[in-house]
N, CA and C atoms as a LAMMPS dump frame, in Angstrom:
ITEM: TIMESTEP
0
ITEM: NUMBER OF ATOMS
258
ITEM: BOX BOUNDS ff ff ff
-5.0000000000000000e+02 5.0000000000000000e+02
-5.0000000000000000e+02 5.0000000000000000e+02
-5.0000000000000000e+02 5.0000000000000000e+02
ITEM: ATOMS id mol type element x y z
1 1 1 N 18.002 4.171 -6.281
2 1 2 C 16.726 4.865 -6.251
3 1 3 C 16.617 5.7 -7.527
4 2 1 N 15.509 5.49 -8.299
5 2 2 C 15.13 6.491 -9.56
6 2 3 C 14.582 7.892 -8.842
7 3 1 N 14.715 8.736 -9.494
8 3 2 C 14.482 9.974 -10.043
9 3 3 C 13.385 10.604 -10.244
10 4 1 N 12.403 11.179 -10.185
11 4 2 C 11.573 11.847 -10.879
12 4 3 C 11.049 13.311 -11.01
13 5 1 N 10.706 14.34 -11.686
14 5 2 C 10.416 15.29 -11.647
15 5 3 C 8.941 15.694 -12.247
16 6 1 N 8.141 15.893 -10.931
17 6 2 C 6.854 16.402 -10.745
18 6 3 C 6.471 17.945 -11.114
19 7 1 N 5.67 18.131 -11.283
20 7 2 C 5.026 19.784 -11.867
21 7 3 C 3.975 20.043 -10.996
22 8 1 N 3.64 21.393 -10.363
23 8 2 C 2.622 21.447 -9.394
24 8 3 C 2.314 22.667 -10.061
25 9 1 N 1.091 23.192 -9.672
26 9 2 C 0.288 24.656 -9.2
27 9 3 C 0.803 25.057 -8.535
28 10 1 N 0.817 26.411 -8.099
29 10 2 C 1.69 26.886 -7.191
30 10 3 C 0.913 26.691 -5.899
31 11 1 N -0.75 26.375 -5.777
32 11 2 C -1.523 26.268 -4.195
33 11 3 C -1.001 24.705 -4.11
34 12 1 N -0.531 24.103 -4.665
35 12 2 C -0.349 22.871 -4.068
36 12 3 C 1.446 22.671 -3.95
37 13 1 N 2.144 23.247 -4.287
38 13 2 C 3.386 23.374 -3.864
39 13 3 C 3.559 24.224 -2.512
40 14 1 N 2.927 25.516 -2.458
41 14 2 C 2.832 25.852 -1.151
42 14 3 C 2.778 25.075 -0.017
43 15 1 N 1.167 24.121 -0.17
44 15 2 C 0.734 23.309 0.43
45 15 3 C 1.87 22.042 1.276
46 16 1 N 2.622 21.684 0.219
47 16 2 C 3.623 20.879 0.288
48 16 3 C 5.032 21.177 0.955
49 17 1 N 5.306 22.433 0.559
50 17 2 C 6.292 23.326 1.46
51 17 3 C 5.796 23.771 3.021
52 18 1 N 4.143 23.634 3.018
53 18 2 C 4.019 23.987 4.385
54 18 3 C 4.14 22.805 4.718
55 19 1 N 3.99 21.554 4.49
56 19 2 C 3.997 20.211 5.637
57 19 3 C 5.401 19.729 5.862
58 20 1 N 6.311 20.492 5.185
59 20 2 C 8.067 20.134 5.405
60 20 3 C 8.282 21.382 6.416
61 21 1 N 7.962 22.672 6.343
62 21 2 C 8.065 23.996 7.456
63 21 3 C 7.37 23.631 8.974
64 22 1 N 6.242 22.962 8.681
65 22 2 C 5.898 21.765 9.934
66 22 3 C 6.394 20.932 10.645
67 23 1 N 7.488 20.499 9.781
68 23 2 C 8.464 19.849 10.354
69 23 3 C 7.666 18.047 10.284
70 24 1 N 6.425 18.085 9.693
71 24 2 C 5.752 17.006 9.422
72 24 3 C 6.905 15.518 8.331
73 25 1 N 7.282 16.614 7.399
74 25 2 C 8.575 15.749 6.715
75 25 3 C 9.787 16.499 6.294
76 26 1 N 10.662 15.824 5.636
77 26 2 C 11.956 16.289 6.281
78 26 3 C 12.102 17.14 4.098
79 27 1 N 11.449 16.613 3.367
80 27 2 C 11.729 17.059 2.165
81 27 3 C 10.543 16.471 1.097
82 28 1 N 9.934 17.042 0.104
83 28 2 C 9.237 16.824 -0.694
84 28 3 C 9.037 15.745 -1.148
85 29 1 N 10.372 14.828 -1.254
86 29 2 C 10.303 13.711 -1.588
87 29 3 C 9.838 12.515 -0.499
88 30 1 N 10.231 13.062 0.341
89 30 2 C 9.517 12.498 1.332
90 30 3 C 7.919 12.037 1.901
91 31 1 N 7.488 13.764 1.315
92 31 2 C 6.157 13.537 1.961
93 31 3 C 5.428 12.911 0.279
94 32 1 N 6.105 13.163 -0.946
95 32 2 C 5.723 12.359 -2.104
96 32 3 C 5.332 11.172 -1.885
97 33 1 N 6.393 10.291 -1.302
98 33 2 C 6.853 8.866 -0.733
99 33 3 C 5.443 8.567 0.283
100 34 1 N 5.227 9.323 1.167
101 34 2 C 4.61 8.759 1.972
102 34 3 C 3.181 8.446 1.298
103 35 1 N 2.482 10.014 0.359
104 35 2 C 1.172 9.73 -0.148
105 35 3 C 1.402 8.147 -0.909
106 36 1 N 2.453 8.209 -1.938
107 36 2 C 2.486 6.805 -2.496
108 36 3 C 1.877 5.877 -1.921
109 37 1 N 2.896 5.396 -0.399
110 37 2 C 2.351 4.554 0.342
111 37 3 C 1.259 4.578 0.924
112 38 1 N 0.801 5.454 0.751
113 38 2 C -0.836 5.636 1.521
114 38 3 C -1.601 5.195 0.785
115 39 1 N -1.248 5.583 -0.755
116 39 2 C -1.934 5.224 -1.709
117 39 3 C -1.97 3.764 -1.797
118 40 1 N -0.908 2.98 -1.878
119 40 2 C -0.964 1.582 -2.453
120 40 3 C -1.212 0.868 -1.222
121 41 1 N -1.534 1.188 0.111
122 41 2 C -1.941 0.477 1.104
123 41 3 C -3.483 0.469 1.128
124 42 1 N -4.051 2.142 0.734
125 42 2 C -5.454 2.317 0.478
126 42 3 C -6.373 1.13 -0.738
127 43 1 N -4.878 0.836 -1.621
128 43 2 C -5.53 0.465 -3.074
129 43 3 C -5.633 -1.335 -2.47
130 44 1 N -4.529 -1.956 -1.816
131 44 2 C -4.651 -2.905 -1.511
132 44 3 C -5.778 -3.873 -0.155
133 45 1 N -6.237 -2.386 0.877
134 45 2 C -6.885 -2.919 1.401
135 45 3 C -8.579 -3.107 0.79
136 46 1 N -8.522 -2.091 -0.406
137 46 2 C -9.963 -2.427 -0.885
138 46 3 C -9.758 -3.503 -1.756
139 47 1 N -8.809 -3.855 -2.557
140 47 2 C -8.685 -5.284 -3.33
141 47 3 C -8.79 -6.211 -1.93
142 48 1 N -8.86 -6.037 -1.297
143 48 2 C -8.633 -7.503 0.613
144 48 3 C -10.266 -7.174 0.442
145 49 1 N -10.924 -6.467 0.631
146 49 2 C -12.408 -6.005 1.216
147 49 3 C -13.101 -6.839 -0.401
148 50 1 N -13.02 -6.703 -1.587
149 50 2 C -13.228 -7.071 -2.857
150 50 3 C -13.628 -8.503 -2.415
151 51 1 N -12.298 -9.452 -2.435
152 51 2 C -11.798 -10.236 -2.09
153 51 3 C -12.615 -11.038 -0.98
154 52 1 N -12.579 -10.486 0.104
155 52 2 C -13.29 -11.205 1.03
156 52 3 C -14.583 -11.248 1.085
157 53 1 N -15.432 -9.698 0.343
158 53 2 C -17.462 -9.882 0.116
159 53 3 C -17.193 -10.819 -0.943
160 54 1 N -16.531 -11.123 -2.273
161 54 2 C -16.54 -12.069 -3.113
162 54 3 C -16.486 -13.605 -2.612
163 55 1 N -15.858 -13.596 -1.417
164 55 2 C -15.735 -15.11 -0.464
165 55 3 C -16.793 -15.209 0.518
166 56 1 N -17.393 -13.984 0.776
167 56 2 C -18.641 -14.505 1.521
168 56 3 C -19.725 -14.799 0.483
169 57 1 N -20.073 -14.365 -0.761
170 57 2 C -21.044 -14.625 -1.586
171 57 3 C -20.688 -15.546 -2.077
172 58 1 N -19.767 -16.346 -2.163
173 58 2 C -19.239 -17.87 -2.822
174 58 3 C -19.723 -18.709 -2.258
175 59 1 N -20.528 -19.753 -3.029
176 59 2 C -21.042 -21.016 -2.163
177 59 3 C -20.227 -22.005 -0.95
178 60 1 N -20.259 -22.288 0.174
179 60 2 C -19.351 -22.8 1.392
180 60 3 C -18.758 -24.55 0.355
181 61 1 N -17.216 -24.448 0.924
182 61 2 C -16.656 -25.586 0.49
183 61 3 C -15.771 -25.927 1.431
184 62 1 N -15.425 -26.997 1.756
185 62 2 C -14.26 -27.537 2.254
186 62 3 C -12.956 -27.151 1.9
187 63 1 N -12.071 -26.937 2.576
188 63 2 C -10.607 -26.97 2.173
189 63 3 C -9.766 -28.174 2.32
190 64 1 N -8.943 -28.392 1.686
191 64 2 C -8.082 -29.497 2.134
192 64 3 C -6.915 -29.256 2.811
193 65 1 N -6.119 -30.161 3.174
194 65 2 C -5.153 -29.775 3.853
195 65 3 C -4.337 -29.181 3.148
196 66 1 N -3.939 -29.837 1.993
197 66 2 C -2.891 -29.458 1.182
198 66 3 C -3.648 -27.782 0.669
199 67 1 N -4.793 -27.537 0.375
200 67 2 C -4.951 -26.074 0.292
201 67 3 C -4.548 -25.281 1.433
202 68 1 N -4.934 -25.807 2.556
203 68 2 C -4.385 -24.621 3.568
204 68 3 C -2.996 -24.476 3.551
205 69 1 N -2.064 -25.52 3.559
206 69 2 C -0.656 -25.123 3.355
207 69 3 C -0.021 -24.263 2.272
208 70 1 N -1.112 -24.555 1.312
209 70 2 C -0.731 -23.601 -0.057
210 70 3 C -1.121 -22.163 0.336
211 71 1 N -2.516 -21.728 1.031
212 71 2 C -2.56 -20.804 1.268
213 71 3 C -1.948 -19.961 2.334
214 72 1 N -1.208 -20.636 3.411
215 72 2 C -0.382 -20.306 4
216 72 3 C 1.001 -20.127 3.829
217 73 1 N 1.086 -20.62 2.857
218 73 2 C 3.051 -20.417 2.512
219 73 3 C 2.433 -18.992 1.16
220 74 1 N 1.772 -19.362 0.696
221 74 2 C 0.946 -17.666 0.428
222 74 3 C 1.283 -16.639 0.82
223 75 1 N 0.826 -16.299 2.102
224 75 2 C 0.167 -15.519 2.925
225 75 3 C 2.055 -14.999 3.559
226 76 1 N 2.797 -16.119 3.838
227 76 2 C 3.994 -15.712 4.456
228 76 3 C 4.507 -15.197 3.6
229 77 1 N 4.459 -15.25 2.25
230 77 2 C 5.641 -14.991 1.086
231 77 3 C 5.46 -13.44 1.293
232 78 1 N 3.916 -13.843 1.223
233 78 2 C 3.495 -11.948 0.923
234 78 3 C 3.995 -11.09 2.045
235 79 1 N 3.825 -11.479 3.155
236 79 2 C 4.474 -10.651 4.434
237 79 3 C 5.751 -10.487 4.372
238 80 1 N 6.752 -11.528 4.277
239 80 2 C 8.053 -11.574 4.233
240 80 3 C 8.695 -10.449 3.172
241 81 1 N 7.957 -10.303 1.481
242 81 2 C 7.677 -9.458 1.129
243 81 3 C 7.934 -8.375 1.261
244 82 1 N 6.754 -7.526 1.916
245 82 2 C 6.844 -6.216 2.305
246 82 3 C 7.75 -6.325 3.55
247 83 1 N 8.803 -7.364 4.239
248 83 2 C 9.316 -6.636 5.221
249 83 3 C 10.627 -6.133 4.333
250 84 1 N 10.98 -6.667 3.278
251 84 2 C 12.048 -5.925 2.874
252 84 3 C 12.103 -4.62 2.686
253 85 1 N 13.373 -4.175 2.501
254 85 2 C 13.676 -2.877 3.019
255 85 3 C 13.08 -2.007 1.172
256 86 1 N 12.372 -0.83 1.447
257 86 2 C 12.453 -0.531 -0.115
258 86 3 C 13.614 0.652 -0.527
């Protein structure tokens, strides 16, 4: 695991010290960690929303078989993916 060292204001370090005194997380880095992930789940479900009004405004086509298998061994890679441990 890398390292990093952040710089705050002091109203937002407070802020941050109160959600660990909450007992909400266990250490700074922690609740760092979590916005991250909030963040890149937030960022990825609007690239999915992008993605899918761009597929409803696309003219209707057939798929083939061999596309659906492509898009399904896709779709698993990506899941399998995120189950690893980070």
């Amino acid at each position: 695991m890398q390292s990093m060292n952040i710089s705050l204001p002091d109203p937002l370090k407070q802020f941050v010290d109160g959600q660990i005194a909450q007992g909400r997380y266990s250490s700074a880095s922690e609740y760092v960690r979590e916005l991250i992930r909030a963040d890149e789940k937030r960022k990825a479900e609007d690239e999915l929303e992008t993605k899918l009004l761009d597929g409803l405004k696309s003219p209707k086509t057939a798929l083939t078989a061999t596309e659906w298998i492509e898009i399904r061994a896709e779709a698993l890679a990506k899941v399998a993916a995120r189950k690893k441990p980070r």
